[in-house]
C-alpha positions as CSV (number, residue, x, y, z in Angstrom):
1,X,149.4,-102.9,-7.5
2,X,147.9,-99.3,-7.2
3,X,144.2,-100.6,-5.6
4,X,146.3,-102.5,-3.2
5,X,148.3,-99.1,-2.4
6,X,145.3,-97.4,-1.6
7,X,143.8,-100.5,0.7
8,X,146.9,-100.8,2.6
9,X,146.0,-97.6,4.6
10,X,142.6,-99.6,5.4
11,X,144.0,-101.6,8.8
12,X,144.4,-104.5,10.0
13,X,142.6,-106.5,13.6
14,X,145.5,-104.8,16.0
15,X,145.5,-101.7,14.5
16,X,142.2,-101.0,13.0
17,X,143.3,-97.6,12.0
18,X,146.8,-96.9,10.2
19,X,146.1,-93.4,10.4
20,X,145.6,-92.9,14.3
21,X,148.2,-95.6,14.8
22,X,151.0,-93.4,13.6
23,X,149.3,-90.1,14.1
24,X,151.0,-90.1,17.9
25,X,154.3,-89.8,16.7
26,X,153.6,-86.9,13.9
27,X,154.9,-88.6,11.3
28,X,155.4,-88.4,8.1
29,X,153.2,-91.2,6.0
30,X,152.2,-91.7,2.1
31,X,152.6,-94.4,-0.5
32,X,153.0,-94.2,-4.2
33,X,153.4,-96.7,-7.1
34,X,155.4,-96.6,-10.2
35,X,156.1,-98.7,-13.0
36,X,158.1,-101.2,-11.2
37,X,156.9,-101.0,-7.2
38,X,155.5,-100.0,-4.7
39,X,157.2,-97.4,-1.8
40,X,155.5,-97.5,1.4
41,X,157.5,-94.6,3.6
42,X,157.1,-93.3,7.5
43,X,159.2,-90.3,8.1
44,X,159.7,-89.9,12.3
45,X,162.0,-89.1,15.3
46,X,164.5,-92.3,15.5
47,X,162.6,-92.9,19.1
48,X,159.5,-94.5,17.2
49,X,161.4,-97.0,15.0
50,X,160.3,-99.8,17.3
51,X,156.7,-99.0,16.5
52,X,156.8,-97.8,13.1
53,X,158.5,-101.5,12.4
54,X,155.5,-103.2,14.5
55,X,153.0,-101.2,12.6
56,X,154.4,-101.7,9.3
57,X,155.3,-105.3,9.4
58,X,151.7,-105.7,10.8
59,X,149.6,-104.2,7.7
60,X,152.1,-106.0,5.1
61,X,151.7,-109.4,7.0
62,X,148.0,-108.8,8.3
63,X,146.1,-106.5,6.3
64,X,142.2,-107.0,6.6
65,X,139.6,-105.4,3.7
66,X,136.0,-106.6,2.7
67,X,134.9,-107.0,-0.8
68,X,132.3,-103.7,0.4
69,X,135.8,-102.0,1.0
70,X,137.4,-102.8,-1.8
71,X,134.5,-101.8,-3.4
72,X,134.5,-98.1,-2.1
73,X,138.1,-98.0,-2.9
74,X,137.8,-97.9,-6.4
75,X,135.8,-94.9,-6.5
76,X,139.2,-92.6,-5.9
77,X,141.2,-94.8,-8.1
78,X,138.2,-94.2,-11.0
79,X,138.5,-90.4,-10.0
80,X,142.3,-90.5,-10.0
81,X,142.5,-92.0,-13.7
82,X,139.8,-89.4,-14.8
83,X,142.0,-86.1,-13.3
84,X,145.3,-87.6,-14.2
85,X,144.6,-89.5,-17.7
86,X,141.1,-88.9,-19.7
87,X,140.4,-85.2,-18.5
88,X,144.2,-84.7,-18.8
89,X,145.8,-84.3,-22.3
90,X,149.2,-84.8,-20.8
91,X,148.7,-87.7,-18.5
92,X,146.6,-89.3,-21.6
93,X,149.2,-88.3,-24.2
94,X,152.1,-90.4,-22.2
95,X,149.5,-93.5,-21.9
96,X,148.9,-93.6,-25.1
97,X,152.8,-93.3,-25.9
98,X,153.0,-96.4,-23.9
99,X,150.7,-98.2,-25.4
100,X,152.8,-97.8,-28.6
101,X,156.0,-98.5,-27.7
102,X,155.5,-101.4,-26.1
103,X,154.2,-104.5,-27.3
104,X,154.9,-107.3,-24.7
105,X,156.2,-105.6,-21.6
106,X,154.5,-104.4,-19.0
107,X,155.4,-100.8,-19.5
108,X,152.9,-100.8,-22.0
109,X,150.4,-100.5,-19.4
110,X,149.5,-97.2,-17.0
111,X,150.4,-97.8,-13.5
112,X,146.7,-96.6,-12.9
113,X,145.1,-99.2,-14.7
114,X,142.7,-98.8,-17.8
115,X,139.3,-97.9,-17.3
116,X,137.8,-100.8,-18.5
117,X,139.4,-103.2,-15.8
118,X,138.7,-100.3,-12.5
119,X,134.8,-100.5,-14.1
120,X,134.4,-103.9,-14.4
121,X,137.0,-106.5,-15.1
122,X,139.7,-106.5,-11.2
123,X,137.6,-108.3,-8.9
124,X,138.5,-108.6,-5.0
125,X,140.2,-111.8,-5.7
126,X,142.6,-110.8,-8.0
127,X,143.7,-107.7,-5.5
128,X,144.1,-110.7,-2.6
129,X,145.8,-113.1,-5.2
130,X,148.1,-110.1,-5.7
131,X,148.9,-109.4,-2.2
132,X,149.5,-113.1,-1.8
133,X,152.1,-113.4,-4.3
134,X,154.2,-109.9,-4.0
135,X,153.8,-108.7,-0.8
136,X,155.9,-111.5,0.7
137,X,159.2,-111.6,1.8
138,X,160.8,-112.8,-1.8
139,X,159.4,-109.0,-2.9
140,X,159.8,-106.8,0.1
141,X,162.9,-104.4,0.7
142,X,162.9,-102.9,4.0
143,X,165.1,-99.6,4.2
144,X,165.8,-97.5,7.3
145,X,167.8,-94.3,7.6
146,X,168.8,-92.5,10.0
147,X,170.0,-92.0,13.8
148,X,169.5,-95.3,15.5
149,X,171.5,-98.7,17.0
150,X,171.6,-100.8,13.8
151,X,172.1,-104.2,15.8
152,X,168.8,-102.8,18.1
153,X,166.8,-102.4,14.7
154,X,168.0,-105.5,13.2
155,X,166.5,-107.8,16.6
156,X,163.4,-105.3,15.9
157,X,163.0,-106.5,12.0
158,X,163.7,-109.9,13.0
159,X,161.4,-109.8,15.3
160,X,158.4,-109.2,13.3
161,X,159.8,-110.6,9.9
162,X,161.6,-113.6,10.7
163,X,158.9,-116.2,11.1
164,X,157.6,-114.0,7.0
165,X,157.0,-117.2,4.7
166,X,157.9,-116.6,1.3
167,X,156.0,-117.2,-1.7
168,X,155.6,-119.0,-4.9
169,X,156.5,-117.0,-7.7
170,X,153.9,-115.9,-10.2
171,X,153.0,-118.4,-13.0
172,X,152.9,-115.7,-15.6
173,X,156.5,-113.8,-16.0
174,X,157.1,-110.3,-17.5
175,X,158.2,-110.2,-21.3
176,X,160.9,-108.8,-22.5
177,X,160.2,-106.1,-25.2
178,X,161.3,-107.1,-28.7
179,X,163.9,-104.7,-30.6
180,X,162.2,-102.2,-32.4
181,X,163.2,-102.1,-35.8
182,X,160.9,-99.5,-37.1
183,X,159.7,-96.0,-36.7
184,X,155.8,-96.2,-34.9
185,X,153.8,-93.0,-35.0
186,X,150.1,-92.5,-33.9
187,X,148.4,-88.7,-34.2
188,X,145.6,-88.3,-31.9
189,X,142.8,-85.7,-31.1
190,X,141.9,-84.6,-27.8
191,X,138.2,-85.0,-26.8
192,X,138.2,-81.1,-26.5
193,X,138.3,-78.0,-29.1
194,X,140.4,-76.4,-26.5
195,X,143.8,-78.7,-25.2
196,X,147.1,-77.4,-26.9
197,X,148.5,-78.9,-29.6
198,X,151.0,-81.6,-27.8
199,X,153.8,-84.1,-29.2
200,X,156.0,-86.8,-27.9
201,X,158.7,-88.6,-29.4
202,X,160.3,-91.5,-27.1
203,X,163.2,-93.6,-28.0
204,X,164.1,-96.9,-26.7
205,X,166.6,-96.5,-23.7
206,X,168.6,-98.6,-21.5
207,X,167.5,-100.1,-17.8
208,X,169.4,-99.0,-14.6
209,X,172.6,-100.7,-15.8
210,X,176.1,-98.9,-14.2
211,X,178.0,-101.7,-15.5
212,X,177.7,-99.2,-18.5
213,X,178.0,-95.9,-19.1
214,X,174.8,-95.3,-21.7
215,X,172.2,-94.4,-19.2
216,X,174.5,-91.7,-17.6
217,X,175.6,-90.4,-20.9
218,X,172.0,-90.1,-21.6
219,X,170.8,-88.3,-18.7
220,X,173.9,-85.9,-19.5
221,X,172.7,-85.3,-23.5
222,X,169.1,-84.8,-21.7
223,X,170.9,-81.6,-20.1
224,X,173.1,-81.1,-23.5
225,X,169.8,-81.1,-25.1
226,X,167.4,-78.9,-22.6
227,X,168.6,-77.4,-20.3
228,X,167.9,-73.7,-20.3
229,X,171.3,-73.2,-22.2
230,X,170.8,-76.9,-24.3
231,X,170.9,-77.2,-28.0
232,X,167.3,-77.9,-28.7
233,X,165.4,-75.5,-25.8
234,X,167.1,-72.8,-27.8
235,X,166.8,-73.8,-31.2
236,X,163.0,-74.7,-30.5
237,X,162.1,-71.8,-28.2
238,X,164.2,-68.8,-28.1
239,X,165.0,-68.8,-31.8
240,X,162.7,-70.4,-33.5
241,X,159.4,-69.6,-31.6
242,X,158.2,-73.0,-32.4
243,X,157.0,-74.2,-29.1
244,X,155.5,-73.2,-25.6
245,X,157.4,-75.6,-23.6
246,X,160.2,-78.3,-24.4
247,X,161.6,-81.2,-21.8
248,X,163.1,-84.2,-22.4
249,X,163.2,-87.2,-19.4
250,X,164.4,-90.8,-18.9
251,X,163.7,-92.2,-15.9
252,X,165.8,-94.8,-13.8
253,X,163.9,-98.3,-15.0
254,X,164.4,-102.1,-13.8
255,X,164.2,-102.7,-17.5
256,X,164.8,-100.8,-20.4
257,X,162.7,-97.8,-21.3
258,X,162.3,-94.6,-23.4
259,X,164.5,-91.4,-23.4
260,X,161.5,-88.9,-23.9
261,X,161.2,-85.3,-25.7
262,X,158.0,-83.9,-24.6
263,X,156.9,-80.9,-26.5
264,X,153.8,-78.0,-26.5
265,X,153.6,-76.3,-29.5
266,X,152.6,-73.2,-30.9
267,X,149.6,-72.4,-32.5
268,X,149.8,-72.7,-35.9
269,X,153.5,-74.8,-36.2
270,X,153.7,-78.5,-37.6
271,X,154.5,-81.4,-35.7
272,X,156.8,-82.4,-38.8
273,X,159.1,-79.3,-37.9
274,X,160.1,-79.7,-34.9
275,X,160.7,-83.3,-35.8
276,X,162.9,-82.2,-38.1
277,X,164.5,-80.1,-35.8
278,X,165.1,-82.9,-33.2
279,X,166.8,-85.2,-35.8
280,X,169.1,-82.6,-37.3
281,X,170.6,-82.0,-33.7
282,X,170.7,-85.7,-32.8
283,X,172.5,-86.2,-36.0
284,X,175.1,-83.6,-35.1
285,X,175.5,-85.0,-31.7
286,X,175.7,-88.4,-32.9
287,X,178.4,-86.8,-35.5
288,X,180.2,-84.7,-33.4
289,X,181.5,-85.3,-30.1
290,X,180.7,-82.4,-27.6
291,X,183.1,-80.3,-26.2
292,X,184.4,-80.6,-22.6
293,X,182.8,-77.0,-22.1
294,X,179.9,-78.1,-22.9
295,X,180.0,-81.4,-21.1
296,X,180.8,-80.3,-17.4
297,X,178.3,-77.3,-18.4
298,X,175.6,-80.0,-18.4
299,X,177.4,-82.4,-15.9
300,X,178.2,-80.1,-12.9
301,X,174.7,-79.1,-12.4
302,X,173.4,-82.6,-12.3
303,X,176.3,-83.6,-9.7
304,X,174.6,-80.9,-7.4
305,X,171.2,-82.1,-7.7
306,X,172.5,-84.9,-7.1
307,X,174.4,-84.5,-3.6
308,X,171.2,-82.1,-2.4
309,X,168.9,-85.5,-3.4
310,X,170.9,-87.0,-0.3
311,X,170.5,-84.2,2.1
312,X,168.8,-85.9,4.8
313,X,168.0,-89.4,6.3
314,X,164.4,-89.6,4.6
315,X,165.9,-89.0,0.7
316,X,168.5,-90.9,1.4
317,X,166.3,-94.1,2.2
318,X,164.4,-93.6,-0.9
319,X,167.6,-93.2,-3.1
320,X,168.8,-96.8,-1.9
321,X,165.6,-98.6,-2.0
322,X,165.1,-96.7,-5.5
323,X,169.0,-98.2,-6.5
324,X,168.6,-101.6,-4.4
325,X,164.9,-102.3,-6.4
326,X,165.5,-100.8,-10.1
327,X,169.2,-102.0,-10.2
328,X,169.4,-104.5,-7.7
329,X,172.1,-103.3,-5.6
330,X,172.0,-100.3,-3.7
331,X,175.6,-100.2,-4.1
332,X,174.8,-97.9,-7.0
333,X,173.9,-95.2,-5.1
334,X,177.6,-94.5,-4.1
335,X,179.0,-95.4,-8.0
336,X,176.7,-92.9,-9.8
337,X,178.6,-90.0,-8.7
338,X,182.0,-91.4,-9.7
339,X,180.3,-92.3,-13.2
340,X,179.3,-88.7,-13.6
341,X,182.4,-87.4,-13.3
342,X,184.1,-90.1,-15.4
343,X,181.5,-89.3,-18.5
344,X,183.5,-88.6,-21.9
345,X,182.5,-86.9,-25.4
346,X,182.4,-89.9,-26.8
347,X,180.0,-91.9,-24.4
348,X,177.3,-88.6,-25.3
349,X,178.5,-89.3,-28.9
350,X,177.7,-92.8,-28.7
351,X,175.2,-92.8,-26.9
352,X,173.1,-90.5,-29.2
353,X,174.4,-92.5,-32.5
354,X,173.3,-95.9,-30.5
355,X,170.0,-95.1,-28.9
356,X,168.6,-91.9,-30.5
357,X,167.9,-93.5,-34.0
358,X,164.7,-93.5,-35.8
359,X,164.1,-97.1,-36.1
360,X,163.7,-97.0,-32.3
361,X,161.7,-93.8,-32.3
362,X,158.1,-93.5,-31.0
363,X,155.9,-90.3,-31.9
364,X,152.4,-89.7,-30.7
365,X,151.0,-86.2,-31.6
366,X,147.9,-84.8,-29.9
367,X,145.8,-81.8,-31.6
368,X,142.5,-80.4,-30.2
369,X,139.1,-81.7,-31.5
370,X,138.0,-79.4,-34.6
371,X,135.3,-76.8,-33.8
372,X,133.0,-78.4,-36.5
């Protein structure tokens, strides 16, 4: 999926060059991949949306690349893993996280690809095999935002969509990840004397699922948690010294993923103490219901990023085709506000007691390489 990214800015027979096609308008144009697709976007004056649509629709449907171009292409995508993943202790700490959590899924594997298969093992084939399968109608969400005649854009899509054959599904399906029943940890050196000392402990977390409140109350106990007033940024930082820098993430998945604590420590402090740290304030939250101070304190920050998220046409596109593709409706967009403000004590209590166990804890530590 992430070679094809990078072809699909190679051109097609009508427009040789995607670049200089769009170029004339002074758009806006970039792709990027994650875990679960692809995002193609084209920010421009509403006047182009006729063209932008012809253009688009033509390099989905008609793209053209040569085995010599494919070739080439791997060459950034080698150089991209290398900055991002093995010269990176960060980027290689969270792959290797991965890699641990996950047995079956896909998750398991870096959106980048591992080195072994960008060296030698994806041929040209498979990237067209892809492209056959995924980049058909039965896969494709087209969003548009913005100031423009709906029923003029709809004749526009139709135009060059509606003839789009779909495909035949893949013969191999993704796997759902078993239940994790026990703890996993892995520590790790660094292939330098120099990279800090680095830790990560990931717990299995809920999909993009507003039918219930656990991935909400999540994202509120992240801000409980580390915010620059949360429980464990001032336990770990401000009173204990123990670490440089202390985050905690879970991202909006189309299947269930991890809630993540990602810490840099000081020199000198042990990985078991901060893990000890982490669990005695899980415990208490899983113990203890939170106090509606403290709950809109962490709430009415994240209902403001929220609102600026939709501030104009462009973020707005992405926030539906984010909602529509990881959740399957982009209804969610307008019912995760309303969930945010209907968040209780007792969905951050549960939550914590339900998902932030150690049986479904993943740790991966990272020290530098000795000196010797």
């Amino acid at each position: 999926a992430h070679v094809l990214e990078h072809m699909m800015f190679r051109g097609t027979k009508k427009f040789p060059n995607f670049s200089d096609a769009v170029a004339p308008m002074g758009a806006q144009t970039n792709a990027y991949t994650s875990e679960d697709y692809t995002c193609y976007f084209v920010n421009a004056k509403s006047e182009f949306l006729k063209r932008i649509i012809e253009i688009e629709s033509d390099r989905i449907r008609n793209l053209k690349f040569t085995r010599d171009a494919f070739r080439r292409e791997l060459g950034p995508v080698r150089e991209e893993r290398r900055r991002s993943i093995d010269d990176d202790p960060g980027g290689y700490l969270y792959q290797e996280l991965n890699r641990l959590a996950f047995r079956k899924h896909t998750y398991h594997h870096p959106v980048i690809g591992w080195e072994r298969d960008l060296e030698k093992n994806l041929r040209y084939n498979d990237v067209l095999e892809f492209k056959r399968i995924f980049y058909s109608p039965n896969y494709c969400t087209v969003v548009i935002c913005g100031n423009f005649d709906p029923d003029k854009a709809g004749e526009w899509i139709f135009e060059r969509y509606g003839d789009w054959r779909r495909s035949l599904p893949p013969t191999s399906r993704v796997r759902n990840e078993p239940v994790q029943k026990k703890p996993r940890r892995r520590d790790l050196e660094f292939k330098d004397t120099h990279s800090p000392y680095m830790m990560l402990i990931g717990y299995k977390a809920p999909d993009l699922n507003l039918d219930s409140p656990d991935l909400i109350a999540l994202q509120v106990l992240n801000n409980i948690l580390f915010s620059k007033t949360g429980r464990l940024y001032r336990k770990l930082k401000l009173e204990l010294d123990l670490v440089q820098s202390v985050e905690g993430r879970i991202e909006e998945m189309k299947d269930p993923t991890l809630f993540v604590i990602d810490a840099t420590l000081m020199d000198g402090v042990e990985f078991d103490s901060i893990i000890a740290v982490v669990k005695n304030e899980i415990t208490a939250l899983a113990a203890q219901p939170v106090s509606e101070t403290e709950l809109k304190r962490a709430v009415n920050p994240m209902k403001t990023k929220f609102l600026q998220g939709l501030d104009t046409p462009f973020r707005v596109g992405g926030a539906l085709g984010h909602f529509h593709i990881e959740g399957g409706n982009y209804r969610m967009l307008f019912k995760y506000y309303d969930m945010l403000e209907e968040i209780t004590p007792d969905d951050i209590r549960n939550a914590a007691a339900k998902y932030l166990t150690p049986s479904k804890s993943t740790i991966v530590t990272l020290s530098p390489l000795p000196e010797n």
